[in-house]
N, C-alpha and C positions, 0 to 999 in steps of 0.2 A: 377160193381166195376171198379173204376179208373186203368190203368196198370200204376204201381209205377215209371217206365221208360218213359214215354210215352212222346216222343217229339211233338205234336202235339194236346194239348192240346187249348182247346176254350179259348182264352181271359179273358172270366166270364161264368160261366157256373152256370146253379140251379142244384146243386144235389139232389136237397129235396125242398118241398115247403116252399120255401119264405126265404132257405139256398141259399147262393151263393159262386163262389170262383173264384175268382183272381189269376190266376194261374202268377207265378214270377213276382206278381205287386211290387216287392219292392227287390235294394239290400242291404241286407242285413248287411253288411261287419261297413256300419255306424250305424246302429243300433245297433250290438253285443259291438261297444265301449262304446255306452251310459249306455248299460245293464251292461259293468262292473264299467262306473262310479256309477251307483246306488247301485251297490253290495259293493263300497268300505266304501259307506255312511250306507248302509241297507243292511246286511249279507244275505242274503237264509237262511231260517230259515224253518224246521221241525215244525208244529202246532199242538195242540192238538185237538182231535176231540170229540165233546160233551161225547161221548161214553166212552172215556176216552184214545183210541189210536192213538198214532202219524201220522201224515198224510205223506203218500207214497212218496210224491212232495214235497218237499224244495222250497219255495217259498220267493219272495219280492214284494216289492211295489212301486209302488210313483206316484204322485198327490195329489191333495185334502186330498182323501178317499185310506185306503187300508184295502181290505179283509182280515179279520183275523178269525179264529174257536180260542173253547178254551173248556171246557167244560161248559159253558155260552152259546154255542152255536155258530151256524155261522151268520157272522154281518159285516158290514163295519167302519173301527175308523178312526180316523185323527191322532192318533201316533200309533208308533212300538213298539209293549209289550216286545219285545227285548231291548227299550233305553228309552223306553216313551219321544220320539219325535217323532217332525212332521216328515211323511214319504217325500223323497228327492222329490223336484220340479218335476212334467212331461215334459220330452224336447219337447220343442216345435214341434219338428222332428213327438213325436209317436201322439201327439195330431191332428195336419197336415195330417198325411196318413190317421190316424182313418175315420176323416172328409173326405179325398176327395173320401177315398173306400166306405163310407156309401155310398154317393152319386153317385158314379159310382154302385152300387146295388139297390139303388132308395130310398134311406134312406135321407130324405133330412136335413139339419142342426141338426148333430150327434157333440155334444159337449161335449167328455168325461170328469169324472172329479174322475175318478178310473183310475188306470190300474196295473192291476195283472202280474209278471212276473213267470212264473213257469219252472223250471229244472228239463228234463229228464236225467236220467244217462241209458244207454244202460243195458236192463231187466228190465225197469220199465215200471209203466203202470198207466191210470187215470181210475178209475170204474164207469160206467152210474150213473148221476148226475144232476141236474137242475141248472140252473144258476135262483134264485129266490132270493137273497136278497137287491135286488132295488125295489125302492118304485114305477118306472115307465115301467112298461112295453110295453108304444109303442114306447121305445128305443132300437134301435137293439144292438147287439154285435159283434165288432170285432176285429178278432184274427190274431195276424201273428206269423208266423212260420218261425225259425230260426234254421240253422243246419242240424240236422239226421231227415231223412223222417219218418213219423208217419201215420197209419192208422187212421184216424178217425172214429169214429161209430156215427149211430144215432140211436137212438133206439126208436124214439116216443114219445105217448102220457104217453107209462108206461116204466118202466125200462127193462120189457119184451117183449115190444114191437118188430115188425117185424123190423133185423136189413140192414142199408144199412151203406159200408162201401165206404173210398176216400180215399186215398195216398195223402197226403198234402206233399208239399216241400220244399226247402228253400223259403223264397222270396214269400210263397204264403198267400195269405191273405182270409181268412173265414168272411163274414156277413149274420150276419140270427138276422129274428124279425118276425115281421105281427103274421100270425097262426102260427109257428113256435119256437116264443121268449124262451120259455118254454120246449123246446124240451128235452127230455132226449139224453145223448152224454156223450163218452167218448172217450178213447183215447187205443185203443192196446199195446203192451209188443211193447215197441222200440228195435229196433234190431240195431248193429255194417252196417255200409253202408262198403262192400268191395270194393268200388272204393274208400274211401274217408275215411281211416282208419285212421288219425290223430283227426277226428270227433269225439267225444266222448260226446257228450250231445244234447236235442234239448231241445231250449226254445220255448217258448210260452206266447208271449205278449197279454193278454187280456185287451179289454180297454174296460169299461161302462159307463154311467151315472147313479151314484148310488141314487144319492138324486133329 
């Protein structure tokens, strides 16, 4: 397991087969501005989940495609069941990093056309999950991470699976596909960072190719 501190960290590292991470490939500071232009267009929105309860993560969108659940199930749209509009433009910016970190992971021409923005509030948490509603899976996925540090889990081929966990950071960027794509993952109870107490949330930029 990653030490959460840890200044000497690999460049890229596999934590998992055919997972990778970019340790502070990215700062941050310009990407949090774009995330609130998106939020000024497209609110963070709570979703319903087939089941019929609200989903933990306050989530947005934009590009193309944005994932949405409802009790219809979970799916990809082109508008916001919030405005029934199209979700706001992808800045050039998250499309650009998506690509060149595929590529630095060995993903070669990754040209998202989703990207999921998700908000932690400090005690929240994500539950092991598949990321399975793209049509193509020898697209990889990736994630950057913004804010309050989060543990990430992997948990496998099943939910129960033998788990291994990472300390993601700001600035740091997740790509995983190949054997992998499929993996079950989640994310730990976010905790308050005591050096960096005005922090109050982590996002988390996912970007796919969904169609």
């Amino acid at each position: 397991m990653s030490d959460l501190f840890s200044r000497h960290r690999p460049i890229i590292e596999e934590i998992y087969t055919d997972v990778f991470v970019l340790a502070c490939f990215v700062e941050t500071a310009s990407l949090f501005s774009k995330i609130n232009n998106i939020h000024k267009l497209a609110p963070f929105q709570k979703m319903m989940t087939p089941n019929g309860h609200e989903t933990n993560i306050p989530l947005t969108n934009c590009g193309e495609w944005g994932w949405i659940s409802d009790k219809s199930g979970y799916r990809y749209s082109k508008t916001n069941p919030l405005t029934n509009q199209a979700w706001p433009a992808m800045p050039d910016a998250f499309s650009k990093l998506a690509s060149e970190a595929a590529m630095v992971a060995g993903f070669d021409k990754f040209i998202p056309d989703a990207c999921l923005i998700n908000q932690y509030a400090i005690g929240k948490k994500l539950g092991s999950h598949q990321d399975k509603n793209e049509q193509d899976f020898t697209q990889p996925i990736v994630s950057i991470s913004i804010g309050l540090p989060a543990m990430f889990q992997i948990f496998g081929e099943t939910r129960a699976g033998l788990e291994t966990e990472y300390a993601l950071q700001d600035g740091d960027v997740m790509v995983w596909g190949n054997s992998s794509r499929l993996v079950y993952h989640g994310i730990k109870t976010v905790k308050a960072d005591p050096l960096k107490q005005a922090l109050k949330h982590r996002y988390n930029i996912t970007l796919r190719k969904s169609h």
